[in-house]
C-alpha positions as CSV (number, residue, x, y, z in Angstrom):
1,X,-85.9,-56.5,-74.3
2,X,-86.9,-55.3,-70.8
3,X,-85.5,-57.8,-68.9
4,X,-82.0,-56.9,-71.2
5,X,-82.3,-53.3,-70.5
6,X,-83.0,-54.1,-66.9
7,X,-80.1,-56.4,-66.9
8,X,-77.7,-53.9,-68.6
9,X,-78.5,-51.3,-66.0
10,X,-77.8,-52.9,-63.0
11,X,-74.4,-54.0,-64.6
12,X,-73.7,-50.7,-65.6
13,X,-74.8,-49.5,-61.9
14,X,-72.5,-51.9,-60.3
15,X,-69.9,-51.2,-61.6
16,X,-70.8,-47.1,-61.4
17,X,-70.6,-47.5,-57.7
18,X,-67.6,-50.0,-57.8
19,X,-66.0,-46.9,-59.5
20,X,-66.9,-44.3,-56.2
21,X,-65.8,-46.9,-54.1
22,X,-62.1,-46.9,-55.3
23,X,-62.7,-43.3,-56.2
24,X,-63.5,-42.8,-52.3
25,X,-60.8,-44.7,-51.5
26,X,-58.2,-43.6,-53.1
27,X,-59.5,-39.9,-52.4
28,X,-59.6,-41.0,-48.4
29,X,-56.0,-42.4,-49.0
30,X,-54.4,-39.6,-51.1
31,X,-55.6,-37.3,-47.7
32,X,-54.0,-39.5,-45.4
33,X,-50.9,-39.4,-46.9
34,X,-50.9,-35.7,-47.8
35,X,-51.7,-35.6,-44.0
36,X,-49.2,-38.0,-43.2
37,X,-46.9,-36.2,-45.4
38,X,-47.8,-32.8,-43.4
39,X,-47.7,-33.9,-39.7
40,X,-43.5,-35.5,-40.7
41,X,-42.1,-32.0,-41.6
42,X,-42.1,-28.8,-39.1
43,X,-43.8,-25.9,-40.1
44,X,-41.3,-23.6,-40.2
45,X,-39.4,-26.0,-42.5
46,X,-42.0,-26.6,-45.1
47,X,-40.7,-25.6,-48.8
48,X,-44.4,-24.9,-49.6
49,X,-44.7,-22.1,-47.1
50,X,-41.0,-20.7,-47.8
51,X,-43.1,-17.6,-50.3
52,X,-44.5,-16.3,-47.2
53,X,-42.3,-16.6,-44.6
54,X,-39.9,-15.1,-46.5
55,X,-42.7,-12.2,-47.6
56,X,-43.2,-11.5,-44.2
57,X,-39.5,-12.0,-42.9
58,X,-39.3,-9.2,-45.1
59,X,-42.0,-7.2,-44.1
60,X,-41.0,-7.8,-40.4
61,X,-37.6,-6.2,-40.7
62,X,-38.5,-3.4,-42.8
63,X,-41.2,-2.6,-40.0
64,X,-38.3,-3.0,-37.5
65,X,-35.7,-1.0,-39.9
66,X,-38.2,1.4,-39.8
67,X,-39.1,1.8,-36.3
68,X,-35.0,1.2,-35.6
69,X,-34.0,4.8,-38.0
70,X,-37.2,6.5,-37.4
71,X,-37.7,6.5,-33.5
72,X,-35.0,4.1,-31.6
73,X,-31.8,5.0,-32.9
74,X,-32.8,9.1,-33.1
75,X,-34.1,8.8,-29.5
76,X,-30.4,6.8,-28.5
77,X,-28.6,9.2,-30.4
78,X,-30.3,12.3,-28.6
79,X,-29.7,10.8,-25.5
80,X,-26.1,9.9,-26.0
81,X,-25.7,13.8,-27.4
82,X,-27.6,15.1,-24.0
83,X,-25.7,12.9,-21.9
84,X,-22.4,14.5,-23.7
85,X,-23.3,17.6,-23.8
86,X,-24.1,17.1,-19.6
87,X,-20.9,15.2,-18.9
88,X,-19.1,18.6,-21.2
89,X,-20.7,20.9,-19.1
90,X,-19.8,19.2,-15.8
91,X,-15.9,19.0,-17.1
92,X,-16.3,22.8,-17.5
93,X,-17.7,23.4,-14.5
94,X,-14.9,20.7,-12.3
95,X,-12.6,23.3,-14.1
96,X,-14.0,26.4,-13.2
97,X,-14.2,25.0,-9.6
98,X,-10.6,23.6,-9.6
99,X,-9.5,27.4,-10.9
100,X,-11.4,28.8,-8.1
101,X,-10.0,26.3,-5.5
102,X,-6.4,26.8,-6.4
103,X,-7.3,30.6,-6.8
104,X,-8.4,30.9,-3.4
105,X,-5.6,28.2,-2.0
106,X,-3.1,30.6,-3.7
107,X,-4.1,33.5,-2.3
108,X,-4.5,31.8,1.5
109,X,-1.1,30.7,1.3
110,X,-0.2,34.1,0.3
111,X,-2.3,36.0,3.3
112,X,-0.8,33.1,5.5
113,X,2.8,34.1,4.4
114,X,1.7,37.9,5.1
115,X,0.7,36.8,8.5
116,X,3.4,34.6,9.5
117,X,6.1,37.9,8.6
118,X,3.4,40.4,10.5
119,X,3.7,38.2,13.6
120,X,7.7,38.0,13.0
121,X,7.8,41.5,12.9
122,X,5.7,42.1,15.9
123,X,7.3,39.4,17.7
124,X,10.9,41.4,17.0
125,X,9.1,44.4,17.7
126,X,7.7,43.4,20.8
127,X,11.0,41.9,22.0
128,X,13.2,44.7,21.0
129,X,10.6,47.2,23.1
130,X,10.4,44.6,25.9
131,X,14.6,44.1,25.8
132,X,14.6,48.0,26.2
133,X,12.0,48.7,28.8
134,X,13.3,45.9,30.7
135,X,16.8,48.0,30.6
136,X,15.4,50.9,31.4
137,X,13.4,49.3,34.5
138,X,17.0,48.0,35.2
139,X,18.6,51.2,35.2
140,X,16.2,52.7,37.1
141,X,16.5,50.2,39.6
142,X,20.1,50.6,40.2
143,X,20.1,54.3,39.8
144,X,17.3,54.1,43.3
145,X,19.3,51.6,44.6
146,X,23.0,53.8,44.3
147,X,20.5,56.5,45.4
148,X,19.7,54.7,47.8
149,X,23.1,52.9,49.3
150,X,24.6,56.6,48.9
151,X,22.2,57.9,51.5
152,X,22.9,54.8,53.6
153,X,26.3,55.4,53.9
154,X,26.2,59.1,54.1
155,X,23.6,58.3,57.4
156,X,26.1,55.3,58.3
157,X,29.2,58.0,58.3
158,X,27.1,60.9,60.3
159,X,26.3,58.3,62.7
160,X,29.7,56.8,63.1
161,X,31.0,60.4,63.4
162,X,28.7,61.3,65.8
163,X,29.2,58.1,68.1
164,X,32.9,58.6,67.7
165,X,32.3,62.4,69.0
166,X,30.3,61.1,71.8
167,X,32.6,58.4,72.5
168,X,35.2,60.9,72.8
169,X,33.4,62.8,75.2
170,X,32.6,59.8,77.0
171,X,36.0,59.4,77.1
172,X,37.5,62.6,77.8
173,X,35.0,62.7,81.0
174,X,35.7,59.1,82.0
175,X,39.6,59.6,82.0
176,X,39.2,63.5,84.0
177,X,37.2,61.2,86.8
178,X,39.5,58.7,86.5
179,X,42.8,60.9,86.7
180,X,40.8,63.1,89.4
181,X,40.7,59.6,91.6
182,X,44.0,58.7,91.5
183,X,46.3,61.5,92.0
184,X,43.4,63.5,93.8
185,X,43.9,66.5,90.6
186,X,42.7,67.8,87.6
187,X,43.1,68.1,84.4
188,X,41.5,70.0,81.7
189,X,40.1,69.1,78.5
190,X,42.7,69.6,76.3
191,X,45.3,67.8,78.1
192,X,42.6,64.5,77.7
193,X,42.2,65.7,74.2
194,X,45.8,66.0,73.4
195,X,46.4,62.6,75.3
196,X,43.9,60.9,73.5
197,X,45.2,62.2,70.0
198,X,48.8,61.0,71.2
199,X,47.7,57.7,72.1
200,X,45.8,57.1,68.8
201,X,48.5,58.8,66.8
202,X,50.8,55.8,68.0
């Protein structure tokens, strides 16, 4: 009976641990293969982790929704407004300045006209009072010079008259010498006078 029960027992041990050999074998193989099976498919593309990529897929773009409407697109939209509002205010102020410019261009072109008919009417001026005190100067001139030329010829005739008296005396004595030399007489004045008065009289 001992050696049975001694028997049955190693049998029944045998095959116990013929059991956790194909149990750790077929446990050793089902891990390859799962490992296998994991190391053939990218991560990204593995069905069994779809749940959560997708949960936090989700969770990611809410975050960035979030962050987008709460602080991004506010802070664009303030800055597109500012930058607006600036580019407004520098339209306003271009037209301000171009009023102002063709303001002041207006009114230079109208002092410029002013100036340009001032300097007409002092050029006219100028020329009419120049044209007459240029006559004037003229008439003075020839009134001095007719002045002048009167006085001339009123010496020129008292000088003729008096060299024709003196010739005449000059005359009158040479011709009493003259007569007094040839017929050994005289004669008076007046008969030279009256002689020389017949002789220009023809």
């Amino acid at each position: 009976m001992t050696a049975a029960y001694a028997q049955s027992s190693t049998t029944e041990g045998a095959e116990a641990h013929d059991a956790a050999a194909a149990g750790e074998v077929h446990t050793e193989t089902g891990v390859a293969h799962e490992a296998d099976h994991g190391a053939g498919v990218f991560p990204p593309f593995d069905t069994t982790h779809f749940a959560s990529q997708l949960l936090w897929l989700a969770i990611t773009f809410g975050l960035f929704y979030l962050l987008m409407s709460k602080v991004i697109i506010p802070r664009i939209g303030g800055i597109l407004e500012t930058r607006h509002d600036r580019i407004a205010q520098d339209l306003d102020e271009a037209s301000r300045l171009k009023g102002e410019a063709d303001a002041a261009i207006a009114a230079y072109e109208q002092e410029l006209a002013g100036a340009r008919a001032k300097g007409h009417s002092i050029a006219d001026t100028a020329r009419e009072a120049a044209k007459a005190k240029a006559k004037a100067d003229r008439d003075g001139v020839e009134a001095g010079l007719a002045k002048k030329i009167a006085a001339a010829e009123a010496r020129i005739a008292d000088i003729k008259s008096k060299a024709l008296a003196d010739v005449g005396a000059i005359a009158e004595e040479t011709a009493t010498a003259v007569v007094k030399q040839l017929i050994g007489g005289t004669v008076t004045k007046a008969e030279i006078a009256a002689a020389f008065k017949a002789s220009a009289g023809n």
